[in-house]
N, C-alpha and C positions, 0 to 999 in steps of 0.2 A: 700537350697544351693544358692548361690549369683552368676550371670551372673561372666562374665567376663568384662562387660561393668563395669557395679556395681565396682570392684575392683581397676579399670583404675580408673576410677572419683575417686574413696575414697584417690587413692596413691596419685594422680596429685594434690588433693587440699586442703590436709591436711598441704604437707610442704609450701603450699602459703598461708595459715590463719595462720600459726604459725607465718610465717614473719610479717603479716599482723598488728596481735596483741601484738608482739614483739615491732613493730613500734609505737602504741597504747600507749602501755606503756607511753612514754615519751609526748603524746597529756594527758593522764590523770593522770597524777603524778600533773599536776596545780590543780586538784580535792581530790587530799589527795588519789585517788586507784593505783592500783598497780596490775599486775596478776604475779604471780612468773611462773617459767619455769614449776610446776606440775599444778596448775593454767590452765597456758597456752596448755597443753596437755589434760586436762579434756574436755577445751570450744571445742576443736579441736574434739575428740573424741565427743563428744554431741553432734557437728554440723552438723559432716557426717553421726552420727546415725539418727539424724531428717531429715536430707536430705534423705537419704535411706529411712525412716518409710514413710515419706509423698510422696516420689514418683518425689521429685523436684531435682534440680539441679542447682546449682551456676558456671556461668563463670563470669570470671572477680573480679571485689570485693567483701568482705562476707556480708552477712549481719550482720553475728555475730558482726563483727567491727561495724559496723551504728547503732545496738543496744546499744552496752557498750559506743561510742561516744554522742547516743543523750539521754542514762541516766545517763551517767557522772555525772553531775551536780544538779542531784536529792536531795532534802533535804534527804530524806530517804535511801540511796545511800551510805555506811559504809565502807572502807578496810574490816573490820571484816564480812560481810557480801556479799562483792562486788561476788566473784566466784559465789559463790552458788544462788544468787541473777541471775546473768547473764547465769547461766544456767536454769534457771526457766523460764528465760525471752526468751531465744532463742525457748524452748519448747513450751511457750503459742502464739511467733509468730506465728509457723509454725501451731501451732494447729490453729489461725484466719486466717492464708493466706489462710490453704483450707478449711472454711467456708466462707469466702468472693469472691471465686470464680473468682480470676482477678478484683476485682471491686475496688480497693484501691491499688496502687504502694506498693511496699514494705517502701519507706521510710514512707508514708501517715499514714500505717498501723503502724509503728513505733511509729511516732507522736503520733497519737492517743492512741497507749498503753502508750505511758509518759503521756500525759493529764490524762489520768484517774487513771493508778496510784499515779500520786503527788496529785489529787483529791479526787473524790470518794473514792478511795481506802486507801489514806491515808500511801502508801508503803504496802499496805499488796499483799502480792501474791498471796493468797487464794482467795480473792474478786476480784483479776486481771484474773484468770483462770476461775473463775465461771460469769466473765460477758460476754454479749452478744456483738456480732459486732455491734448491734446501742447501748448498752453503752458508749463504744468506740469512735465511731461518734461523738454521741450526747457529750460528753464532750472536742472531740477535736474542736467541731465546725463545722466538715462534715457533709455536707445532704444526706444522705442517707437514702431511701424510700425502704420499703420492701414489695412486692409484691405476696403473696402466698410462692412460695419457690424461688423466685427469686425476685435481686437486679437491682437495677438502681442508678448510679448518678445523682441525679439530678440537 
């Protein structure tokens, strides 16, 4: 059963990402996507369940939005595939944010999942999910030194 905290957060930030990605809209409509209103309530739904599963929490702006913004412009990046793409995308953040343990910003981590999808990966999600944090790295350019079970920037 789910705190009472838990609930608060999920109400409070659910109708500010809708706005969020509502506003979105109209920044990637220049990229041929588009999220329609069920769309828009899926990534919504997806985000506060990742937020709940991982244990994190968002004030202020989502990440959700900073993902669909900095893959927008993805060759491999379709309408026909954009939702379900961005929800893929939102799941394997949060699955690298808590492997990476604070050691890459959230946008950094972003970055580097676009570098290596439009690369290595070639748009596939399956090869994006199954790589490591220093794939990641290593194709955005980050140094990042792994030390036993622990990271450093170097």
């Amino acid at each position: 059963m789910e705190n009472d905290f838990s609930l608060v957060l999920r109400n409070m930030s659910a109708p500010a990402l809708t706005t969020e990605l509502e506003a979105l809209n109209a920044r990637t409509e220049a990229f041929g996507l588009r999220l329609s209103q069920d769309d828009i309530a899926s990534v919504v739904q997806a985000t506060v369940q990742a937020l709940t599963d991982s244990g994190r929490m968002e004030f202020g702006h989502s990440v959700a939005c900073d993902i669909a913004w900095t893959f927008c412009d993805s060759p491999y990046l379709r309408q026909e595939n954009y939702a379900e793409t961005l929800l893929e995308l939102i799941d394997a953040f949060y699955f690298f944010k808590n492997t990476c343990d604070g050691l890459l910003s959230d946008q950094e981590l972003i970055d580097a999942m676009r570098a290596f999808y439009d690369s290595s990966c070639q748009g596939s999600l399956e090869m994006l999910r199954d790589a490591s944090l220093s794939d990641l790295c290593q194709a955005s350019g980050l140094n990042l030194r792994i030390y036993g079970d622990r990271s450093w920037n170097i």
